[in-house]
Legacy VTK file of the C-alpha trace (Angstrom):
# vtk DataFile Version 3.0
C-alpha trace
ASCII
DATASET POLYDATA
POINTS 96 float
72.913 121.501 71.994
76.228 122.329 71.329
79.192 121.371 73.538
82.489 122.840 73.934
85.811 121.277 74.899
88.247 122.457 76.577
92.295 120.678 76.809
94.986 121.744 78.857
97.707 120.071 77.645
100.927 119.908 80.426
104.103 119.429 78.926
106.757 119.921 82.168
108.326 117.065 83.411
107.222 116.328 86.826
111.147 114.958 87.877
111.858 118.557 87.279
109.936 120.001 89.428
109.931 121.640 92.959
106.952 119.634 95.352
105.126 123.129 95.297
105.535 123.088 91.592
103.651 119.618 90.920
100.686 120.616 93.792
100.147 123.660 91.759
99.965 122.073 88.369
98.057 119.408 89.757
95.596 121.717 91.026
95.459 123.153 87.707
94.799 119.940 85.812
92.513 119.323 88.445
90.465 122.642 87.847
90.522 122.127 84.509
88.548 118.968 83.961
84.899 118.929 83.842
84.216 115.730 83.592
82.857 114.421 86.475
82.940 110.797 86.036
86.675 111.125 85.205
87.269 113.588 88.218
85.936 110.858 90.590
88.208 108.090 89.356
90.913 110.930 90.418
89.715 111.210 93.338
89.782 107.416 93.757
92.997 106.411 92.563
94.949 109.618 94.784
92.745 107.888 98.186
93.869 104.162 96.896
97.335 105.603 96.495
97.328 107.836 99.461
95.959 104.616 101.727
98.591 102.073 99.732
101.836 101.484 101.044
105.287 101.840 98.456
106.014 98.631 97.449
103.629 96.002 99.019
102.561 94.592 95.376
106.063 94.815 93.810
107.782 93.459 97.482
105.117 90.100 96.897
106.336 89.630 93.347
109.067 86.729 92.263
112.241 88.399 90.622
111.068 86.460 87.138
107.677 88.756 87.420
110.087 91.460 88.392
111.821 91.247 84.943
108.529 90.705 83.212
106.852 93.522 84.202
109.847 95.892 83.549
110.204 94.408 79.992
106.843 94.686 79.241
107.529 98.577 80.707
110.608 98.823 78.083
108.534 97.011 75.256
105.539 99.893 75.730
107.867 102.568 75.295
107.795 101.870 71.357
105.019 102.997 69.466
105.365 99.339 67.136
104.798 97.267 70.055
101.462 98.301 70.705
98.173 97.968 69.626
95.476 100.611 68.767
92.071 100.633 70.865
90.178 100.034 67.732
91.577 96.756 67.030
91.697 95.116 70.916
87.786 96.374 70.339
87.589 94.415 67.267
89.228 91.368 68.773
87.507 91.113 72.081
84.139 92.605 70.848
82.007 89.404 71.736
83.115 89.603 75.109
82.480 93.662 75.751
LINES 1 97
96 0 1 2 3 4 5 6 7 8 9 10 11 12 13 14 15 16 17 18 19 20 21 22 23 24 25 26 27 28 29 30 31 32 33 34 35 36 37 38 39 40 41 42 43 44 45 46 47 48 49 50 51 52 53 54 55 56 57 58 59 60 61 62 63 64 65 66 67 68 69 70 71 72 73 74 75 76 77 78 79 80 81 82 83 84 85 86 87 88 89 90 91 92 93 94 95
């Protein structure tokens, strides 16, 4: 059997957009994926998100895991920092 995939790949900057703007293109990402197992952890993460409160995690945190966490932020940002999947796989493989 032969599948067929299909990408939507979207480009615009969601700080430059109007609210209406990102609904739409959401809905259009949304519409566009058929894989159900990934459309469910959607689902979950927008009802975790919706039911979360701004804040509460970051608000519990010291100011030293403040500055951690947005350095490690900064640090992802270049592509030498990081690691490929292949090799965490390779390093953790007798645990997955």
């Amino acid at each position: 059997m032969k599948h067929s995939l299909k990408f939507v790949i979207f480009v615009v900057n969601p700080l430059n957009m109007t609210t209406l703007e990102i609904k739409n293109n959401f809905h259009q990402l949304i519409d566009s994926i058929e894989n159900e197992n990934l459309l469910r952890k959607f689902y979950e993460l927008m009802l975790r998100k919706r039911a979360s409160k701004d804040g509460i995690l970051w608000n519990k945190l010291s100011d030293e895991e403040r500055e951690e966490l947005l350095s490690a932020n900064e640090e992802s940002e270049n592509p030498d920092n990081l690691i490929s999947h292949n090799e965490i796989k390779k390093k953790y493989s007798k645990w997955l």
